[in-house]
Backbone as CSV, one residue per row, in Angstrom:
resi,resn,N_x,N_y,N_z,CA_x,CA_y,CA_z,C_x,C_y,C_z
1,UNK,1.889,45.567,-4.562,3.121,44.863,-4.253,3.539,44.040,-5.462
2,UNK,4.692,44.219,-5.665,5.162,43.674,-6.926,5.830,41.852,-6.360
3,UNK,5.743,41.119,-6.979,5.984,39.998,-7.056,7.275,39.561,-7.837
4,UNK,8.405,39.025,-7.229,9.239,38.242,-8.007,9.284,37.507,-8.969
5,UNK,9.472,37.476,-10.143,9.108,36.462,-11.246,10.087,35.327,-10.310
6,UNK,9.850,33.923,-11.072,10.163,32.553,-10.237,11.428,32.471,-11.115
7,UNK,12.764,32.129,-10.312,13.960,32.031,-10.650,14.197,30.949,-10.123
8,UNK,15.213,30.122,-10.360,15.945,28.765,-9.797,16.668,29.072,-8.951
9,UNK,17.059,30.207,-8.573,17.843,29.854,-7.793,17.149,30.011,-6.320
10,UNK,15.588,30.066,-5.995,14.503,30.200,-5.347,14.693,28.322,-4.617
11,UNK,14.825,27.728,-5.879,15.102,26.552,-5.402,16.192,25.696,-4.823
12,UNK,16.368,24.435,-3.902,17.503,24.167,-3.856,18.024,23.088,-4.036
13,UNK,19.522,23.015,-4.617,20.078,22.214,-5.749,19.171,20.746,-5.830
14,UNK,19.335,20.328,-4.656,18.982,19.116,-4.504,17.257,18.609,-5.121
15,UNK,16.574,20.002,-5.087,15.402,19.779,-5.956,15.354,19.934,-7.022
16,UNK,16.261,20.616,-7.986,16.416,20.832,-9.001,17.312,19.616,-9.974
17,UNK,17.852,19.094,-9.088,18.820,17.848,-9.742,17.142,16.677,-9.998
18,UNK,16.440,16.635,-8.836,15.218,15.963,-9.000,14.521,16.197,-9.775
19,UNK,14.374,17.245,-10.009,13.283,18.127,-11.064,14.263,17.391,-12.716
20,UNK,15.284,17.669,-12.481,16.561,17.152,-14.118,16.271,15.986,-14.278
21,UNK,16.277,15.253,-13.041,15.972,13.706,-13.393,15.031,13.040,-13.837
22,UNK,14.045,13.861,-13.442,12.454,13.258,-13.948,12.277,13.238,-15.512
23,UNK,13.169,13.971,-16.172,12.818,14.660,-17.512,13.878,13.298,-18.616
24,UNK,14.688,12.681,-17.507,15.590,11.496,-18.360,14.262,10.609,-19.333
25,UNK,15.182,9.672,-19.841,13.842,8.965,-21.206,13.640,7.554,-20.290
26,UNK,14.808,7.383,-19.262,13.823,6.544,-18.604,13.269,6.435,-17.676
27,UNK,12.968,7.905,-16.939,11.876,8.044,-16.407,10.712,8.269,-16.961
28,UNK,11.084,8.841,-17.939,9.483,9.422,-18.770,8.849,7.819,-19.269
29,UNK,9.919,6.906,-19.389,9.240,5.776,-20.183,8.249,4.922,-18.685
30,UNK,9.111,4.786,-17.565,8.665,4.101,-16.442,7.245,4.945,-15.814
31,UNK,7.449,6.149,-16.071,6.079,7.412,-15.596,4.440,7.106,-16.828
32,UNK,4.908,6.905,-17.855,4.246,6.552,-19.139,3.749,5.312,-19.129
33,UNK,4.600,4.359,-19.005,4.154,2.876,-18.685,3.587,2.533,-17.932
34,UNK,3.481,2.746,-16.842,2.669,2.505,-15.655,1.864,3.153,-15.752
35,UNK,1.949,4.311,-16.153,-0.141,5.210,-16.271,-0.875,4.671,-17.230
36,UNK,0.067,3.660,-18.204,-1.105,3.273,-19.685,-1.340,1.784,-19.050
37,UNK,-0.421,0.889,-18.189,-0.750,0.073,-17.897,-1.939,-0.031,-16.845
38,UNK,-1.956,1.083,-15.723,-3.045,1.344,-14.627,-4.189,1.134,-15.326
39,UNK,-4.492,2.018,-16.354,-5.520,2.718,-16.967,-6.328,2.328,-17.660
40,UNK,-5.450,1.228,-18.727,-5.931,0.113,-19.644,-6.405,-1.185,-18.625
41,UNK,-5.364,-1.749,-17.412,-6.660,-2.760,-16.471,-7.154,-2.105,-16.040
42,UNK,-7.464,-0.591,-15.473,-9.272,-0.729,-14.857,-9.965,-0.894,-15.736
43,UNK,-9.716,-0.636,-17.336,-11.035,-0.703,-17.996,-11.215,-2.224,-18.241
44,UNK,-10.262,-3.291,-18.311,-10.509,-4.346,-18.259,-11.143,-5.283,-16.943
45,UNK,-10.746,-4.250,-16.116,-11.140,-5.110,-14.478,-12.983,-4.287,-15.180
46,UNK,-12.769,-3.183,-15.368,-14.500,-2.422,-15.108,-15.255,-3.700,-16.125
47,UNK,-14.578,-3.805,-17.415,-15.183,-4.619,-18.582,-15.763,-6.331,-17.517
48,UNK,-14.723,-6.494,-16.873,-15.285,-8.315,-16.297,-15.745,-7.824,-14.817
49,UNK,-15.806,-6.839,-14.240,-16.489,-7.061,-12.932,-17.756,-5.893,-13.121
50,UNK,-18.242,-4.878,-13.977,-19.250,-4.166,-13.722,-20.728,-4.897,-13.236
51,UNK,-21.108,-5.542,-14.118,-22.487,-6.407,-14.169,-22.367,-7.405,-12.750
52,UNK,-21.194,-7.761,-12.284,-20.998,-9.596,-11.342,-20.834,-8.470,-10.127
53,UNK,-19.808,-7.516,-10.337,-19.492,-7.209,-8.587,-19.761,-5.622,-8.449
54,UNK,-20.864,-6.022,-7.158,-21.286,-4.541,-6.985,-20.526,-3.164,-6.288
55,UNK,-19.497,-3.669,-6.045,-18.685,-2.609,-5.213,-18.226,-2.039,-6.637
56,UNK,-18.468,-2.254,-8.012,-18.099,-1.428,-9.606,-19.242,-0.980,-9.949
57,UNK,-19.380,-0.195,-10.071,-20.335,0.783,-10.792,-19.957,1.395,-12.169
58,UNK,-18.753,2.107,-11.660,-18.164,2.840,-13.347,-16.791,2.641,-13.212
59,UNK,-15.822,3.892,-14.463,-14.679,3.525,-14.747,-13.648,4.319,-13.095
60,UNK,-14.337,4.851,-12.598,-13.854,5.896,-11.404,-13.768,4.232,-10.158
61,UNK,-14.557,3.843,-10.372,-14.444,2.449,-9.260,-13.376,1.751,-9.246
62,UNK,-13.427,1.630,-10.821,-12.119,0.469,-11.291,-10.580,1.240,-11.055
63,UNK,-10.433,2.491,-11.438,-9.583,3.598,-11.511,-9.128,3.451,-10.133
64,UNK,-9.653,3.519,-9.581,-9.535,3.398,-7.779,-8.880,2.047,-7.366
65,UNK,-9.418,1.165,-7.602,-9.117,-0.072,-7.673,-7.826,-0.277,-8.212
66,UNK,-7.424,0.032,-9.276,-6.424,-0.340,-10.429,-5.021,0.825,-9.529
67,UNK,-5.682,1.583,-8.548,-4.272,2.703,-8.238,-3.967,2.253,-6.774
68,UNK,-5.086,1.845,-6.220,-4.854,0.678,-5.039,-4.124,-0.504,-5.252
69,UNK,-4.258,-0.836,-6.020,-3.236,-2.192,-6.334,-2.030,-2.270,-6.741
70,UNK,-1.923,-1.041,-8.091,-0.261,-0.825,-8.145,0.154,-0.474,-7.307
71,UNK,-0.077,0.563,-6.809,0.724,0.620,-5.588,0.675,-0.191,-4.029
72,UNK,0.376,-1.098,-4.228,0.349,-2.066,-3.223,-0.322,-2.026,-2.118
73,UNK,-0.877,-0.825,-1.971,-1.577,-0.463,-1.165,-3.304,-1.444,-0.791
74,UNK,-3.938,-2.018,-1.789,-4.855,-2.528,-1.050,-5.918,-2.383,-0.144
75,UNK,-6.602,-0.992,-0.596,-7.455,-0.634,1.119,-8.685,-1.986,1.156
76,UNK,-9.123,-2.861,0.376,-9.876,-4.175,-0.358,-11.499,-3.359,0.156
77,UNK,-11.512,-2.397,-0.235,-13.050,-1.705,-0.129,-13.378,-1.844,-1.888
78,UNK,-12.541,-2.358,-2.890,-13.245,-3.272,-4.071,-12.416,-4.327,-4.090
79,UNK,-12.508,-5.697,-4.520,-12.524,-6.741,-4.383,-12.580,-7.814,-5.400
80,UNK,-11.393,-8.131,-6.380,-11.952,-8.713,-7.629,-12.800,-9.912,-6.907
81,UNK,-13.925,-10.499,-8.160,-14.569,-11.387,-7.579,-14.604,-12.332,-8.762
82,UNK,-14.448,-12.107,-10.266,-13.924,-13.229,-11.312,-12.504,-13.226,-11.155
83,UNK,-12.420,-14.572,-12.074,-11.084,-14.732,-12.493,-10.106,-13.622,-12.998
84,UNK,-10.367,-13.436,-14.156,-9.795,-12.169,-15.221,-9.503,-10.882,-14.044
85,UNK,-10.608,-10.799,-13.229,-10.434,-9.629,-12.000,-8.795,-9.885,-11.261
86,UNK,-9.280,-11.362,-10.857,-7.879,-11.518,-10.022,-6.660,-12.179,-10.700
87,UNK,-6.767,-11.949,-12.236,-5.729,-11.827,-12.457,-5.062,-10.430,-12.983
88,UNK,-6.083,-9.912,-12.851,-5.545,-8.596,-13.509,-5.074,-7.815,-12.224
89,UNK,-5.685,-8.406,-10.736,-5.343,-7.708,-9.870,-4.029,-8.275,-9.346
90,UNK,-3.233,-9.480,-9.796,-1.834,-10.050,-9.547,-0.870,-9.260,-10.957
91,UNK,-1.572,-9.203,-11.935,-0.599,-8.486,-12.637,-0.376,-7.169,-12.084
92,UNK,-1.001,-6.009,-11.549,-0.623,-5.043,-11.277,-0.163,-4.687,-9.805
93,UNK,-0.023,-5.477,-9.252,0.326,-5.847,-7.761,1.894,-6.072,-8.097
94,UNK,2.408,-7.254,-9.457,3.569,-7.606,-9.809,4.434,-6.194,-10.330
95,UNK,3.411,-5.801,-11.203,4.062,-4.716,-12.025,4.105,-3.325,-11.523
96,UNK,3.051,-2.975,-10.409,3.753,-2.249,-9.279,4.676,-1.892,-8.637
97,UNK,5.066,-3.566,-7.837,6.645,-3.292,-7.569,7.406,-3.433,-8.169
98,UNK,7.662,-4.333,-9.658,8.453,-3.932,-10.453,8.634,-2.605,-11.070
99,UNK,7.552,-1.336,-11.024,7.831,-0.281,-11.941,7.830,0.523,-10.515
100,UNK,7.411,0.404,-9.349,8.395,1.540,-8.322,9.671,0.926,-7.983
101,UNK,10.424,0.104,-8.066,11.689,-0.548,-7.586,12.822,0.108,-8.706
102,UNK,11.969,-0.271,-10.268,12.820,0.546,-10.854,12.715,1.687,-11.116
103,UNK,11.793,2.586,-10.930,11.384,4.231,-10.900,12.393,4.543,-10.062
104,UNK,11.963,4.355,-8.722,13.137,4.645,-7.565,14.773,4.099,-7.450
105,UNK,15.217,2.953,-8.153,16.306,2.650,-8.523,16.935,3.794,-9.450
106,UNK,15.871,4.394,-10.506,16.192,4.722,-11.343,17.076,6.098,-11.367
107,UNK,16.083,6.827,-10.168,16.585,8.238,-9.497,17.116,8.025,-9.361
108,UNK,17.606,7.326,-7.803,18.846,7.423,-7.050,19.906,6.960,-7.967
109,UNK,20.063,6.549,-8.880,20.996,6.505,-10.007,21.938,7.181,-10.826
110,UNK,20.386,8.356,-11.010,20.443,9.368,-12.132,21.315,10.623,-10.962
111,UNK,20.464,10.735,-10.152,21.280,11.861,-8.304,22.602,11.272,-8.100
112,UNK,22.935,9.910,-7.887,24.337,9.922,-7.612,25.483,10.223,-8.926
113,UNK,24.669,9.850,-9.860,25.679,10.167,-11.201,25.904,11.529,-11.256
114,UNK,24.817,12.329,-11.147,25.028,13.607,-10.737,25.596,14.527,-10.051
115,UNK,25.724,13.865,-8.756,26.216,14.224,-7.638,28.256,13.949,-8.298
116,UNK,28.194,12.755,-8.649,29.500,12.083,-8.666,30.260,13.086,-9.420
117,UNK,29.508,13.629,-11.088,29.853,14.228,-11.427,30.449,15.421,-11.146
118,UNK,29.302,16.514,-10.288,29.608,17.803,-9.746,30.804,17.904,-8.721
119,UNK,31.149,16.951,-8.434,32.120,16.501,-6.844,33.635,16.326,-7.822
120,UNK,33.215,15.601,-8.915,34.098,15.815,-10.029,34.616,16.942,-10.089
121,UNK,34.055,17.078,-10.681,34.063,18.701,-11.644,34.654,19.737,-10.735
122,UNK,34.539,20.062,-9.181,34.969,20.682,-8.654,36.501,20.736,-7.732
């Protein structure tokens, strides 16, 4: 059985305008920023809590930790227990919802300009 090679037009508009949007420079910058910011505090949460708090073991603990918190989510099955911990766990709690408020601002932005346009155009 022969298989269709994958064409766009398989897809529909409305995912493909999504798919356009992701590729803008300021999504790529808000997608970029937030993975170097995640990434760089767990190793700082792993650096001040490995030795003091035992729910850290390695960088996969902190990683966990650091993706629980940006995203606000919180399951508190790790737990900063220094200072530097809980502040690193208010910075990314802050900068969480600041970088999904504007991620998601950012789309629906980029879709209605889009939209506005094509409605234009026709």
């Amino acid at each position: 059985m022969k298989h269709d090679s994958f064409k766009p037009h398989h897809i529909p508009s409305f995912s493909l305008l999504l798919i356009k949007s992701l590729k803008t420079p300021i999504l790529i910058f808000f997608m970029t920023a937030g993975n170097v910011i995640m990434f760089s505090s767990a190793y700082v949460f792993l650096h001040f809590e490995k030795n003091v708090n035992p729910e850290v073991q390695n960088y996969g603990d902190a990683l966990w930790w650091a993706l629980c918190t940006i995203s606000t989510v919180g399951y508190g099955d790790i737990v900063p227990v220094t200072g530097i911990g809980r502040l690193t766990g208010a910075f990314l709690i802050i900068v969480g919802i600041i970088f999904f408020l504007g991620f998601s601002a950012s789309i629906v932005s980029i879709i209605l300009s889009s939209l506005s346009s094509e409605k234009t155009a026709s």
